[in-house]
SEROLO-783674 format. One line per field, with one value per residue: x, y, z of N, C-alpha, C in turn. Coordinates in nm, 4 decimals. Example, Ala and Ser with C-alpha at 12.3 -4.5 7.8 and 13.67 -1.06 7.14 Angstrom:
# SEROLO-783674
n.xx	c(1.3190,1.2850)
n.yy	c(-0.5690,-0.2250)
n.zz	c(0.7800,0.7080)
ca.xx	c(1.2300,1.3670)
ca.yy	c(-0.4500,-0.1060)
ca.zz	c(0.7800,0.7140)
c.xx	c(1.3200,1.2900)
c.yy	c(-0.3300,0.0030)
c.zz	c(0.7800,0.7870)
END
This chain:
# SEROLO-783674
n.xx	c(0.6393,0.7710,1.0751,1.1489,1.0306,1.1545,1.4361,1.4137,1.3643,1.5575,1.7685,1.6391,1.7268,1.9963,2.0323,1.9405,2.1410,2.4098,2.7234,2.7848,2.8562,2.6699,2.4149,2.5013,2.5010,2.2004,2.0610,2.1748,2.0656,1.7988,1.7331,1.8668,1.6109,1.3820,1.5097,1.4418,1.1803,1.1082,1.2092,1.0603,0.7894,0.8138,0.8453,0.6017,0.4411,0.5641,0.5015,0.1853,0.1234,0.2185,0.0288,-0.1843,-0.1389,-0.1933,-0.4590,-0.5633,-0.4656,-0.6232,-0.8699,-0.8829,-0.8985,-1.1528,-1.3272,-1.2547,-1.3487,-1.6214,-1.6666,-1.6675,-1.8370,-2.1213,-2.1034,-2.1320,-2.3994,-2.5206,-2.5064,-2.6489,-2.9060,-2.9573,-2.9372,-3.1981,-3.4244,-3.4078,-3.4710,-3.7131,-3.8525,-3.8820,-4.0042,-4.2699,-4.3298,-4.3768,-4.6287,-4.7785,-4.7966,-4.9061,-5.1408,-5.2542,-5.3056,-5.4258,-5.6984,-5.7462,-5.7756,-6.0079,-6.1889,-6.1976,-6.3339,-6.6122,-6.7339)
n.yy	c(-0.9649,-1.0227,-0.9272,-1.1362,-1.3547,-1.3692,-1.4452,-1.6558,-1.7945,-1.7684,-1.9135,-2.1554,-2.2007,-2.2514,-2.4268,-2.6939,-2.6683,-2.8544,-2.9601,-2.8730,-2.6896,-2.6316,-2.6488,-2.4776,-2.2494,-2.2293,-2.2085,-1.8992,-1.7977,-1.8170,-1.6940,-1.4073,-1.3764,-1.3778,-1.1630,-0.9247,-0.9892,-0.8984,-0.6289,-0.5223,-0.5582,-0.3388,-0.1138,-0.1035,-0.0146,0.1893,0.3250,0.3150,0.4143,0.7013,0.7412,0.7411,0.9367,1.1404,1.1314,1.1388,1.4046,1.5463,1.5199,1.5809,1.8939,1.8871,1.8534,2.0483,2.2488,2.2080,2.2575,2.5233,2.5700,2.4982,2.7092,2.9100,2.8646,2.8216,3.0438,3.2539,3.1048,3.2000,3.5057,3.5367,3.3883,3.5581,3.7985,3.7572,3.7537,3.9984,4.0734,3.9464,4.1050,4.3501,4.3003,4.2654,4.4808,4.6307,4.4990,4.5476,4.8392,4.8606,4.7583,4.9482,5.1643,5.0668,5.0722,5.3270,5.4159,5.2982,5.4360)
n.zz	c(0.0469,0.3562,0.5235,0.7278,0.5814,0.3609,0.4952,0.5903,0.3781,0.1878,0.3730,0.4013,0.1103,0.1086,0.3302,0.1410,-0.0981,-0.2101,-0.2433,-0.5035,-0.8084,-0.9764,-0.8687,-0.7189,-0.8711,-0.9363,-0.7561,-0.6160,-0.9078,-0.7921,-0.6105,-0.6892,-0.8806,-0.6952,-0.5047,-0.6984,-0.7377,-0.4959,-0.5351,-0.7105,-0.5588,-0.3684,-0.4871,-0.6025,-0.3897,-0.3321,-0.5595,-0.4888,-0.2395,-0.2427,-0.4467,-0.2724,-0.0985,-0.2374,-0.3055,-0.0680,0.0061,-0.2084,-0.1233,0.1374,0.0855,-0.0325,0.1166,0.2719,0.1190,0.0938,0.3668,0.3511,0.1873,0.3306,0.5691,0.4158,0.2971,0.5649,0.6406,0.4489,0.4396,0.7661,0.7245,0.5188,0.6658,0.8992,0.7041,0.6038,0.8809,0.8870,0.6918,0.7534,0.9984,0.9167,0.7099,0.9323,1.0362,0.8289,0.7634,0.9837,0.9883,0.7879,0.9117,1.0593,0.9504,0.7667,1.0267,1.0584,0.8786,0.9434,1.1165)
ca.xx	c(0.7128,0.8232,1.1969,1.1675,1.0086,1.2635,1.5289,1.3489,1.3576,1.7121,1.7927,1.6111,1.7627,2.0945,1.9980,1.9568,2.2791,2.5047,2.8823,2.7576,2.8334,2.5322,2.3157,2.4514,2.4243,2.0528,1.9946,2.1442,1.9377,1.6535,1.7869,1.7992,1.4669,1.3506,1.5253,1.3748,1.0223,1.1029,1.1802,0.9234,0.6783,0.8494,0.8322,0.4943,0.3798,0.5707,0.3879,0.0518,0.1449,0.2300,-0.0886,-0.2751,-0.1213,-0.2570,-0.5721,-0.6144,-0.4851,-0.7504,-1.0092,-0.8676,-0.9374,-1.3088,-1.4215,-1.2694,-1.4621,-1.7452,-1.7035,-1.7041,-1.9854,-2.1823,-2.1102,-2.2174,-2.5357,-2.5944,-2.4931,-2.7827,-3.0673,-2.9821,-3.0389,-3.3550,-3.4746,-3.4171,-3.5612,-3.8908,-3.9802,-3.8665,-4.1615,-4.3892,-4.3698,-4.4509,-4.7585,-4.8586,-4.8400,-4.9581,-5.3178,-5.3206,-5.3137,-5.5894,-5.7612,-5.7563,-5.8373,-6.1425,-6.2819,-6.2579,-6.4806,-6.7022,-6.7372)
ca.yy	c(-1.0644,-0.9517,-0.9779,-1.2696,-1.4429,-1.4081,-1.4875,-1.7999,-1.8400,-1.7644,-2.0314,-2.3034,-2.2673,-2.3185,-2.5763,-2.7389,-2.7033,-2.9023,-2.8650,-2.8903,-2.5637,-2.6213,-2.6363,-2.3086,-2.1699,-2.2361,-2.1334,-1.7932,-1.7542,-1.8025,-1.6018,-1.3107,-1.3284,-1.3071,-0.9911,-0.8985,-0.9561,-0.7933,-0.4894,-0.5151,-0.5351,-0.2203,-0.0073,-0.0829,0.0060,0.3316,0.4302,0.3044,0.4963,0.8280,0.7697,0.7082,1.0454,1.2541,1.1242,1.1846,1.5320,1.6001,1.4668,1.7103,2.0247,1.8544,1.8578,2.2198,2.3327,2.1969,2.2870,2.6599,2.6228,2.5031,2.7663,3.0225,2.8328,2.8718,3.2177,3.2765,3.0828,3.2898,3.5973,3.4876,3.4042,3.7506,3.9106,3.6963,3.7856,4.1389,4.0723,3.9092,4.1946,4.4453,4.2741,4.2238,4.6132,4.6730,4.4354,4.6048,4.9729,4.8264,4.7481,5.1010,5.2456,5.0349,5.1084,5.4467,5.4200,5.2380,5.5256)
ca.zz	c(0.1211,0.4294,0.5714,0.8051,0.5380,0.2847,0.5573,0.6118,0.1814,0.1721,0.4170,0.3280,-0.0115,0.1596,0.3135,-0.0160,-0.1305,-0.2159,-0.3255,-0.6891,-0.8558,-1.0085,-0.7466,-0.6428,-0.9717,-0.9500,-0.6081,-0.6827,-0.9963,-0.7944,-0.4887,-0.7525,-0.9321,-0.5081,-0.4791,-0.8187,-0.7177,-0.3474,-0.5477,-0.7416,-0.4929,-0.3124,-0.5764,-0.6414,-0.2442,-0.2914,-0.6071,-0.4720,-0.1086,-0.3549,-0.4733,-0.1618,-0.0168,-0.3082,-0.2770,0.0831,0.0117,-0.2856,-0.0498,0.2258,0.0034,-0.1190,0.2727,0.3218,0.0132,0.1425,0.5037,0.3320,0.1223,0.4188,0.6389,0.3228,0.2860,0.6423,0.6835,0.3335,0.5550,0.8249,0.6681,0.4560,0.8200,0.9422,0.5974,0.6792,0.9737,0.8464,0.6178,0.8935,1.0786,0.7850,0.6709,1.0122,1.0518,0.7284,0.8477,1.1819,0.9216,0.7316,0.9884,1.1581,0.8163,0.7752,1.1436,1.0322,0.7690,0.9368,1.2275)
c.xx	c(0.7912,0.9661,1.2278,1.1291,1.1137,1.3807,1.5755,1.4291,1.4785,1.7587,1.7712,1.6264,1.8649,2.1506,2.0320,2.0308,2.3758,2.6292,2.8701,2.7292,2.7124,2.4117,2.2986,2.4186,2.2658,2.0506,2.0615,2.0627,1.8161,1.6727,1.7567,1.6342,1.3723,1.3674,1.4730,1.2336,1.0139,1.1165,1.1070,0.8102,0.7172,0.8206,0.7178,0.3572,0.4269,0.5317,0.2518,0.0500,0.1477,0.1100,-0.2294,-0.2859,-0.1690,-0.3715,-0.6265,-0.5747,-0.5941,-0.8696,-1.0041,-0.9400,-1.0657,-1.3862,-1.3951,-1.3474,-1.5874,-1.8238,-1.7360,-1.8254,-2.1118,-2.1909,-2.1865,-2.3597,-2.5820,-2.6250,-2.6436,-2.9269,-3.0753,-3.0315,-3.1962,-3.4359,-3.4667,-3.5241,-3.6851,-3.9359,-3.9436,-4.0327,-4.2486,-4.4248,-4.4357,-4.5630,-4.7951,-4.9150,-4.9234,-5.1315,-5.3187,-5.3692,-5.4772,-5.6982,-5.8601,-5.8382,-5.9620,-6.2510,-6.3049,-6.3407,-6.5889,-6.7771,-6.8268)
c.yy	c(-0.9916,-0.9872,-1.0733,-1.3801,-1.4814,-1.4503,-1.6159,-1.8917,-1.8811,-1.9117,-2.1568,-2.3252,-2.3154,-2.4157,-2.6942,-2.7996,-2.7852,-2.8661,-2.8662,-2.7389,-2.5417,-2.6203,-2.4878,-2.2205,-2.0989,-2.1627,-1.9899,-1.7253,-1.7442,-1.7095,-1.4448,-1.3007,-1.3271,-1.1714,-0.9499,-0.8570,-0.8647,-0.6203,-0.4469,-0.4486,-0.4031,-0.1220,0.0239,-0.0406,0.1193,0.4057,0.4458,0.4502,0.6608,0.8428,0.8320,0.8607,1.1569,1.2143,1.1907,1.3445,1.6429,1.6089,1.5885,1.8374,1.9861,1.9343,1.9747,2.2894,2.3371,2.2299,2.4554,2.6356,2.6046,2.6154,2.8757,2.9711,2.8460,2.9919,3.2890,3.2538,3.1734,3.4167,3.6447,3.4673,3.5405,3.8126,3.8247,3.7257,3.9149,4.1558,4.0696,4.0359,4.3084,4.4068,4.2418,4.3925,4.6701,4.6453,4.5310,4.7615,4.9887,4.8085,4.9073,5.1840,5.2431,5.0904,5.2849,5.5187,5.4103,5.3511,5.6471)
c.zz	c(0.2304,0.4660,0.6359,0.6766,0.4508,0.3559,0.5134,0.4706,0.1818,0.2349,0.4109,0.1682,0.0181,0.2039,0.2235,-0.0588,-0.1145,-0.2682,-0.4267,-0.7393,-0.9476,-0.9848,-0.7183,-0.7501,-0.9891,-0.8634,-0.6153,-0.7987,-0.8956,-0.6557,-0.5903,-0.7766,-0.7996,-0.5164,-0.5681,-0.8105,-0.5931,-0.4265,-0.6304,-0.6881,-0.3992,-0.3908,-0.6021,-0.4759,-0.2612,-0.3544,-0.5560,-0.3152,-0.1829,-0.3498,-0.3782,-0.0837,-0.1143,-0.3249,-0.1453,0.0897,-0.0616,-0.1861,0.0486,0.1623,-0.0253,0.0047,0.2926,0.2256,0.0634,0.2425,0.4548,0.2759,0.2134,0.5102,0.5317,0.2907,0.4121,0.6889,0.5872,0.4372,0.6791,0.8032,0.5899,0.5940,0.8678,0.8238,0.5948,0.8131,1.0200,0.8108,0.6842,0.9307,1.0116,0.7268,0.7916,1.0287,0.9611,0.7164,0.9440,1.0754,0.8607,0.7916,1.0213,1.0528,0.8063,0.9065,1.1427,0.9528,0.8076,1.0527,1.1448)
END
């Protein structure tokens, strides 16, 4: 309930009123159990907000975990890329050897 609204509340219980101390009796009772639920509902926005901000900080730390483990999985493929066409090149030399070998047989 926001502040204008309860203004509003407030006033049109006043309104209301008459000089009958029993009127006002009431209309304070119910003026309290208002403020009652207003702090209610405050209390329960500043645990949920609490909440909301340790979530969004867990979450923070998930995505930096992740942003590392990505960069270490790409940094891995990079190297596996390099040590392949390490390899490539070593069995290409290693054919071209065989090669040479054979034509010298065949001579």
């Amino acid at each position: 309930m926001c502040k204008t609204h309860l203004h509003t509340l407030v006033s049109g219980m006043f309104d209301k009123v008459d000089k009958s101390p029993g009127q006002l009796t009431n209309l304070l009772q119910q003026l309290n159990i208002k403020f009652s639920d207003f702090e209610s509902l405050s209390e329960d926005v500043k645990t949920k907000s609490t909440g909301v901000e340790t979530s969004t900080t867990e979450l923070a730390a998930i995505i930096e975990q992740a942003s590392a483990s990505l960069q270490e999985m790409s940094a891995t493929i990079e190297t596996l890329s390099n040590d392949n066409e390490q390899i490539a090149s070593y069995m290409n030399a290693t054919a071209s050897s065989a090669d040479n070998i054979l034509k010298s047989f065949a001579n």
